[in-house]
C-alpha positions as CSV (number, residue, x, y, z in Angstrom):
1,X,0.0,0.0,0.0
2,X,1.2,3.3,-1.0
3,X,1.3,6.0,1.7
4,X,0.8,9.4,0.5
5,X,2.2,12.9,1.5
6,X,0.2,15.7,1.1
7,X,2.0,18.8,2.1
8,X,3.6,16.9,5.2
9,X,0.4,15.2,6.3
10,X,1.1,10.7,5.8
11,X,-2.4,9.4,4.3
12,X,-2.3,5.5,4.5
13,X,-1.2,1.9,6.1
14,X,0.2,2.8,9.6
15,X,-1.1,6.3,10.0
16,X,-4.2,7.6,11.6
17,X,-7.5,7.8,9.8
18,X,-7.3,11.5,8.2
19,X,-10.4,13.7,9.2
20,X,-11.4,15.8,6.0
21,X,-13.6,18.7,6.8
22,X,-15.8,20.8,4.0
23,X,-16.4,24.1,3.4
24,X,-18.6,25.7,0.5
25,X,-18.0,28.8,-1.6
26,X,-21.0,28.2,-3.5
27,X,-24.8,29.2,-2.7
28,X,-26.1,26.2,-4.6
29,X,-24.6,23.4,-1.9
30,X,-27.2,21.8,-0.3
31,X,-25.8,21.5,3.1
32,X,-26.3,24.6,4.5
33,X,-23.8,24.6,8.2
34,X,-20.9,24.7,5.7
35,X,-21.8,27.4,3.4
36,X,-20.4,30.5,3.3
37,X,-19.1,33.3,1.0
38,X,-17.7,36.0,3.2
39,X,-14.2,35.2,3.8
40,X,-13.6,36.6,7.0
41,X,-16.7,34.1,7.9
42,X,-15.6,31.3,6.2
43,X,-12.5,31.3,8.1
44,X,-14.1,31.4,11.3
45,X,-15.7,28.5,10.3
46,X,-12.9,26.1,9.2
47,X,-11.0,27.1,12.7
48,X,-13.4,26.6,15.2
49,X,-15.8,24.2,13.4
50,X,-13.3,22.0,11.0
51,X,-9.8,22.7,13.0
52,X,-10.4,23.2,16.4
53,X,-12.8,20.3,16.3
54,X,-10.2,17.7,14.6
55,X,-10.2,18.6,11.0
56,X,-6.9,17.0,9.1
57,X,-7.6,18.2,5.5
58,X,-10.2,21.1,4.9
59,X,-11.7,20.9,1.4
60,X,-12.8,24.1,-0.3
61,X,-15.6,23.6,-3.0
62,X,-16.4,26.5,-5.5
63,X,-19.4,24.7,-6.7
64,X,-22.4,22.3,-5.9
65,X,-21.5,18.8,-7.4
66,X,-25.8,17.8,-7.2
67,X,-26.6,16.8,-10.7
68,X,-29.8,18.8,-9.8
69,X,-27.3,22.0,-10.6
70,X,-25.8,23.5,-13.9
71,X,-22.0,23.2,-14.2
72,X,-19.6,25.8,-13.8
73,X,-17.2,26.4,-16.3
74,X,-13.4,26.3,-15.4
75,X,-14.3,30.0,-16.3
76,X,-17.1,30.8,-13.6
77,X,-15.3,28.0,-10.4
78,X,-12.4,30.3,-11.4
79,X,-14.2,34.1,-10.7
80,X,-14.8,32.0,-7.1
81,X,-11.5,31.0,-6.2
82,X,-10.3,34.4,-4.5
83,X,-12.9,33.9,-2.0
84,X,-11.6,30.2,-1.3
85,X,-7.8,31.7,-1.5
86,X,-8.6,34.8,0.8
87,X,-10.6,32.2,3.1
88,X,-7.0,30.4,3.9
89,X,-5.1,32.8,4.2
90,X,-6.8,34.0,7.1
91,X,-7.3,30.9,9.1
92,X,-5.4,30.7,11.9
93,X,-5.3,27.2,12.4
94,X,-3.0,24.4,11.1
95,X,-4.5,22.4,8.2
96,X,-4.1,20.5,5.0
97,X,-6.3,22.6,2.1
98,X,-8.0,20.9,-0.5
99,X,-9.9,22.4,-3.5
100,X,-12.5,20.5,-4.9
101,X,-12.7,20.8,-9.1
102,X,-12.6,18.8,-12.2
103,X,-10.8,21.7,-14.1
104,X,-7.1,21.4,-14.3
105,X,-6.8,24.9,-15.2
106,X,-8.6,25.6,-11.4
107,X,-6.6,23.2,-10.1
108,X,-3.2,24.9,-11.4
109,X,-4.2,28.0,-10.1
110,X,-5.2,26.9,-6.8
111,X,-2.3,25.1,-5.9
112,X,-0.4,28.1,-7.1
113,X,-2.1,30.0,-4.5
114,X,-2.0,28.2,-1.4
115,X,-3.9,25.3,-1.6
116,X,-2.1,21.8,-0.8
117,X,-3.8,19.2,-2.8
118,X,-6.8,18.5,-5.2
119,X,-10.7,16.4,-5.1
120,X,-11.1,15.5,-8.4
121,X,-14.6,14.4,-8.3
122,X,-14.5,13.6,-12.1
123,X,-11.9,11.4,-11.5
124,X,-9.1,12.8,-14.2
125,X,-11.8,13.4,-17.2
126,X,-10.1,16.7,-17.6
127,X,-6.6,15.0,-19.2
128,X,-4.5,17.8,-18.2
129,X,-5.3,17.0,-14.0
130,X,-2.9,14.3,-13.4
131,X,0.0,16.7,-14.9
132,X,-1.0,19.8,-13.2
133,X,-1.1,18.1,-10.0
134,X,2.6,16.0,-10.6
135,X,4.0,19.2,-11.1
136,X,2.6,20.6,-8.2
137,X,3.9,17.7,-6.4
138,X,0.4,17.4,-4.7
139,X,-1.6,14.8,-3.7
140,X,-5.0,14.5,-5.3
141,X,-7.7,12.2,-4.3
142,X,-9.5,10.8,-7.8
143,X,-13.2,9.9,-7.5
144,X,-14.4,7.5,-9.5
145,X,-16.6,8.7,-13.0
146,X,-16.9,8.3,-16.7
147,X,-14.2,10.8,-18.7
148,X,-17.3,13.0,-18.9
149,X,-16.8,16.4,-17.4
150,X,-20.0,16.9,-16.8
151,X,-21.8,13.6,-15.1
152,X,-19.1,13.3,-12.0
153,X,-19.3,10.0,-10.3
154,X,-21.9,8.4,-13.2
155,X,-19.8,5.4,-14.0
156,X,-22.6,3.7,-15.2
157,X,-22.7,6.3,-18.3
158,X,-19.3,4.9,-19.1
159,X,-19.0,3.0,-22.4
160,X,-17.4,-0.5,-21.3
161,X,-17.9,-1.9,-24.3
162,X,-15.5,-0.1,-25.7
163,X,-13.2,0.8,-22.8
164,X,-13.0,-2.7,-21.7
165,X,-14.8,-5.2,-23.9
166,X,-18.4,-6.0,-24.4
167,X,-17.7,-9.4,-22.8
168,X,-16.5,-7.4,-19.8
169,X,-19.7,-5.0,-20.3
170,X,-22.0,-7.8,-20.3
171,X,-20.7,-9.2,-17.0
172,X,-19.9,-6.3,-14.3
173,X,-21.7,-5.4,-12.0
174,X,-21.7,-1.4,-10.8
175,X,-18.7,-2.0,-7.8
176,X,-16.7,-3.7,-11.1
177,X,-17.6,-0.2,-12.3
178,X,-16.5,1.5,-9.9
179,X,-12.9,-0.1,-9.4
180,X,-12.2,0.2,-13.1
181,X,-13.7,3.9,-13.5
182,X,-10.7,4.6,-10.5
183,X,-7.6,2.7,-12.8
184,X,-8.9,4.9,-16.0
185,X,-6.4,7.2,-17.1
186,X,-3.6,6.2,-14.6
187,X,-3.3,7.3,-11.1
188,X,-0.4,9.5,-10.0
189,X,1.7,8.3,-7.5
190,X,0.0,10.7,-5.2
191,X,-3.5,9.4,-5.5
192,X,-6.4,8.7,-3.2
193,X,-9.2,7.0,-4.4
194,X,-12.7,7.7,-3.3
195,X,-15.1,4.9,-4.4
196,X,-17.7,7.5,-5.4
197,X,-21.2,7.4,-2.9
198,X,-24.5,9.2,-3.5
199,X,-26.7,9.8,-5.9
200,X,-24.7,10.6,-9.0
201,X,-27.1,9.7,-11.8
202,X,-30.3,8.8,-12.1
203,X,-29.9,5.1,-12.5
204,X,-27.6,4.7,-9.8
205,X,-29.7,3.1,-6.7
206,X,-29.3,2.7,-2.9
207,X,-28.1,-0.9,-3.3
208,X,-25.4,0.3,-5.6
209,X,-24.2,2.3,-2.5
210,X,-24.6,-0.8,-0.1
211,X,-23.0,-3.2,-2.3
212,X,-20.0,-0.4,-2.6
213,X,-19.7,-0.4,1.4
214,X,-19.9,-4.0,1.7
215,X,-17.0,-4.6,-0.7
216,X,-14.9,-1.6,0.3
217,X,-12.3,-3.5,1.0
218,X,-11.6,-4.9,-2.4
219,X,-10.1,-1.5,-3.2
220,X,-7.2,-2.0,-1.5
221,X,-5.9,-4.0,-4.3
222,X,-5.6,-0.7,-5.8
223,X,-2.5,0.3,-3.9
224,X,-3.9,3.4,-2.8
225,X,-4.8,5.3,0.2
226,X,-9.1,5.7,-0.1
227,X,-11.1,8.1,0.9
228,X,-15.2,7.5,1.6
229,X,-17.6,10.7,1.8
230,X,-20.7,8.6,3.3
231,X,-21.5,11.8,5.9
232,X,-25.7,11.5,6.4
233,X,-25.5,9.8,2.9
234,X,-29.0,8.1,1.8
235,X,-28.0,4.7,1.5
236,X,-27.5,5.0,5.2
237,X,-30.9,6.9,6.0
238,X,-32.9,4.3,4.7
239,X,-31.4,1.4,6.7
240,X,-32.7,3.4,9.6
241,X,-35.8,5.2,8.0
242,X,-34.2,9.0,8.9
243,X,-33.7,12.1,7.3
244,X,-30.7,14.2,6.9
245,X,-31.2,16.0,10.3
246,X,-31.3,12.6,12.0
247,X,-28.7,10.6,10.3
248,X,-25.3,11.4,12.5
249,X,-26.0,8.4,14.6
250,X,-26.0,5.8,11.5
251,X,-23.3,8.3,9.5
252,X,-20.7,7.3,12.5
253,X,-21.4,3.7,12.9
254,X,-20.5,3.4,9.3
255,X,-17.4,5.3,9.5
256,X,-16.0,3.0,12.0
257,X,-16.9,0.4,9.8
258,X,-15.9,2.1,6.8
259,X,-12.1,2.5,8.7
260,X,-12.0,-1.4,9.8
261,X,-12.5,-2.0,6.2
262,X,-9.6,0.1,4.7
263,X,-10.5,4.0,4.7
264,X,-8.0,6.6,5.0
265,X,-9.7,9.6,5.0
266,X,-13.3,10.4,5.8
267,X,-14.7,13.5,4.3
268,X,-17.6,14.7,6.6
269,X,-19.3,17.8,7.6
270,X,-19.7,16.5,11.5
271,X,-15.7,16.2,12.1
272,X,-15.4,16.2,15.6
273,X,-18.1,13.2,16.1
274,X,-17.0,11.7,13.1
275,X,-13.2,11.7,14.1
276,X,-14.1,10.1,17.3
277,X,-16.1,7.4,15.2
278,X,-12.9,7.1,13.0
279,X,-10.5,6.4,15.6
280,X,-13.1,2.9,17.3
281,X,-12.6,1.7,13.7
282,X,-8.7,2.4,13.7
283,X,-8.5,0.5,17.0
284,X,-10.1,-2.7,16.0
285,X,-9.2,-2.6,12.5
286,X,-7.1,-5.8,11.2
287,X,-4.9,-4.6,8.6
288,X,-1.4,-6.2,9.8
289,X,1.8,-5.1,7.7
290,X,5.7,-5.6,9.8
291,X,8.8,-4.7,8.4
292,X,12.2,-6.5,9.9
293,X,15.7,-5.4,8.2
294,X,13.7,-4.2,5.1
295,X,11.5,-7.1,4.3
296,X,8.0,-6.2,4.9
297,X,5.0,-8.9,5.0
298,X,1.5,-7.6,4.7
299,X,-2.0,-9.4,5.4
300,X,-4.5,-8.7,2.7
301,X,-7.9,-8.7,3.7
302,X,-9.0,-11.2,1.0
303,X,-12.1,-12.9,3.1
304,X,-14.1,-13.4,0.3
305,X,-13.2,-14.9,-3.2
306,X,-14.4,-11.4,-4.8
307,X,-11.9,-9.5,-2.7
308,X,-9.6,-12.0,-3.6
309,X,-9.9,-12.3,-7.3
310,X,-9.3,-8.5,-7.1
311,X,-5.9,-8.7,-5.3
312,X,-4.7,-11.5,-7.9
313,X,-5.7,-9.5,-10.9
314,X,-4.1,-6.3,-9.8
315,X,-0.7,-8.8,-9.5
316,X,-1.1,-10.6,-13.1
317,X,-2.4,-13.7,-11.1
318,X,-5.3,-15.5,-12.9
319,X,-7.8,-14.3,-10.8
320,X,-10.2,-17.8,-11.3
321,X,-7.8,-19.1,-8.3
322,X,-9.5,-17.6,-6.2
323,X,-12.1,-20.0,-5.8
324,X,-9.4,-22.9,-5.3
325,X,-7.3,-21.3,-2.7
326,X,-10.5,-19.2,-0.8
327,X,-11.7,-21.8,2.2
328,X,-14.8,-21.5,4.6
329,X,-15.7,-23.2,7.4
330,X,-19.7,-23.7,8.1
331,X,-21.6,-25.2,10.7
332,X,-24.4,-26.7,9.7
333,X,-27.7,-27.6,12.4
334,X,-31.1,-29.7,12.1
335,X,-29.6,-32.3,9.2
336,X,-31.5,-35.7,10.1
337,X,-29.5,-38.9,9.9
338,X,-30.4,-39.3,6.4
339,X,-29.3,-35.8,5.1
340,X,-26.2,-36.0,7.4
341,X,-24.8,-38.9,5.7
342,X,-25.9,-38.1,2.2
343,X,-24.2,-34.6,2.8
344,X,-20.9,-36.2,4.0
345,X,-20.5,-38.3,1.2
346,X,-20.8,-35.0,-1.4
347,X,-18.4,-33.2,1.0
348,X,-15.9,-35.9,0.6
349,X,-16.2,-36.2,-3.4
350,X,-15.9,-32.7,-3.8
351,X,-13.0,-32.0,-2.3
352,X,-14.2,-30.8,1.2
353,X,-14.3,-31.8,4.4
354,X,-16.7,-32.9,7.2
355,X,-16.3,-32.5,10.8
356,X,-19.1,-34.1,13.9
357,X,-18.5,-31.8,16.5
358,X,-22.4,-33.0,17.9
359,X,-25.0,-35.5,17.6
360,X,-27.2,-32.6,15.8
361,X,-24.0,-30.4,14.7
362,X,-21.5,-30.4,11.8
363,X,-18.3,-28.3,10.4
364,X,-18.2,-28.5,7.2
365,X,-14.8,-27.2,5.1
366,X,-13.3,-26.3,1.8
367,X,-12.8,-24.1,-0.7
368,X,-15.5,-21.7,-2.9
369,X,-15.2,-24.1,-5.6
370,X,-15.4,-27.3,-3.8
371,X,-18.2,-26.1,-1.5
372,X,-19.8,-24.9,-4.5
373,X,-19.8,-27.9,-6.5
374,X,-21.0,-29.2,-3.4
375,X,-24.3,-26.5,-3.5
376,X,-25.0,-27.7,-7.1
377,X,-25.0,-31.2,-6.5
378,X,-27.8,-30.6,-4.1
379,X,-30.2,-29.2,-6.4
380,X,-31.0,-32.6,-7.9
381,X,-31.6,-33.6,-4.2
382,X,-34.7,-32.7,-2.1
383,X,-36.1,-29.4,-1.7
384,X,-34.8,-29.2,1.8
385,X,-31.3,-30.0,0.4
386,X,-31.6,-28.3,-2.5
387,X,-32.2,-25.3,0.2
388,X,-29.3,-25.7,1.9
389,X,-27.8,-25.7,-1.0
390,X,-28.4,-22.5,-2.0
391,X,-28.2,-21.4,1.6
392,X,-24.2,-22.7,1.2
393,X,-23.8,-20.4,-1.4
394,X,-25.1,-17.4,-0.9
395,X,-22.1,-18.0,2.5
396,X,-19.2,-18.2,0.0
397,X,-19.8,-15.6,-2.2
């Protein structure tokens, strides 16, 4: 795992989780408490309510990215940026500043002003982005999107048939999207990734969102520091039926989640809660990497045969091995004698193994592809089996 320096601050594998506040420039951002476009009260903001409260990075948006708005030109974010630059030059306190924009022109200026490092929240569809920022030396985190300037984070929109192959079009599903959207014209040795929540287009659901959370691990394979902006996000309001006022509760369980399962940075508008949140997900977090006389071995998380495919691919490994050297162990309850010994007897011809730890209990052990030979031979069983069957399955995927 790369670890990345952005303006003296480490982002990565054996640092902190980085706290990234936000402050708007624009009237159109929907999140009013971070709003502002006086400069003198802008600043006031980001000390007390993004510094003083635990802020790492501050980033400094000149526009609302809510498909619901009209995009700014480089032109018009540009005609906004003194009020962003005159904003950090009088805080007081000690931060990391970000501006968020897809321009690279913006971006150029901005750095040349003051500001540390970029959010690209179209992900390097401006060409010239990934050069600007090199030859700034500054770290830029790159969400993922289709090389459309205007449709930030739609990676559905993308044309895979062409960018990848229709076969590979035809298969993926939207977090196979999402990783490839991210390795889409390069990443700079000074990238962070951010996996791309909310409600970017149209088509893009809720489950899209869950299914991004619950694999967020498999974009470690990317190398990368990540960064996750799930802050009062809707995905997580409709797990517990609340609205945006009422979602900080759910917004911090997730982050300590989101941390255990490889976030670096969490971008949030509640930092002093959220850092809190962050640091329960640092603590029990499983990530093991030790270095003795230069040799350095690393745990990947690679619990599921997905995560693991994706760590073999990203090292030229044929990522099908997955489902050979991925194992599971399931306990099985309520088989009668019957079912017990007929289920043994697959285990043992597909390549797994069974286990009586009780009269009414059994471990049952092997790999995704044995166990899943194993689920297919029960179909031509009995509808209980066949049940089980399916139930094995679904708890290999």
């Amino acid at each position: 795992m790369d670890t990345v320096d952005a303006a003296g601050l480490e982002i990565g594998d054996g640092h902190s989780p980085r706290i990234m506040g936000v402050l708007n420039v624009s009237e159109e951002s929907p999140y009013d408490p971070s709003v502002y476009d006086d400069p003198a009260d802008a600043a006031r903001y980001v000390d007390e309510e993004l510094i003083d409260q635990g802020a790492d990075v501050v980033d400094v948006g000149l526009e609302s990215a809510n498909k619901r708005f009209e995009v700014l030109t480089a032109e018009e974010e540009l005609e906004r940026l003194h009020v962003a630059c005159e904003t950090i030059d009088r805080v007081s306190g000690d931060a990391v500043f970000s501006i968020e924009t897809r321009y690279a022109t913006v971006a150029d200026e901005a750095l040349a002003q003051g500001f540390d490092m970029v959010n690209d929240i179209c992900g390097f569809a401006d060409p010239e982005m990934p050069t600007v920022c090199e030859a700034h030396d500054a770290a830029v985190v790159k969400m993922a999107s289709p090389p459309d300037l205007e449709r930030p984070g739609a990676v559905e929109e993308t044309d895979w048939a062409t960018r990848k192959s229709p076969e590979w079009a035809e298969e993926a599903d939207y977090v196979d999207m999402v990783y490839e959207a991210l390795k889409q014209n390069g990443l700079t040795e000074k990238t962070i990734v951010d996996p791309a929540f909310g409600g970017w287009s149209e088509t893009k659901t809720l489950a899209d969102d869950r299914e991004t959370f619950h694999r967020l691990d498999e974009f470690r394979a990317l190398e990368k520091p990540m960064l996750v902006s799930i802050n009062r996000k809707n995905f997580l309001g409709e797990i517990a039926g609340r609205e945006t006022d009422e979602r900080l509760p759910v917004s911090l369980a997730a982050t300590s989640m989101a941390v255990a399962r490889g976030a670096d940075v969490i971008r949030t508008h509640d930092v002093a809660e959220t850092r809190d949140a962050a640091s329960i997900g640092a603590a029990f977090a499983e990530r093991t990497a030790t270095t003795t006389d230069g040799v350095t071995v690393t745990r990947l998380e690679t619990d599921s045969p997905a995560t693991l495919r994706t760590h073999l691919a990203e090292r030229g490994v044929d990522p099908e091995r997955a489902t050979e050297w991925c194992h599971h162990v399931l306990e099985l309850e309520g088989l009668d004698g019957d079912e017990r010994g007929l289920l043994e007897r697959l285990t043992h011809e597909h390549g797994g193994m069974w286990l009586d730890v009780a009269p009414d209990r059994q471990l049952l052990v092997g790999s995704s592809a044995g166990l899943g030979r194993l689920a297919d031979a029960l179909d031509d069983e009995s509808e209980r089996l066949s049940s089980v069957g399916r139930d094995i399955e679904r708890s290999i995927r």
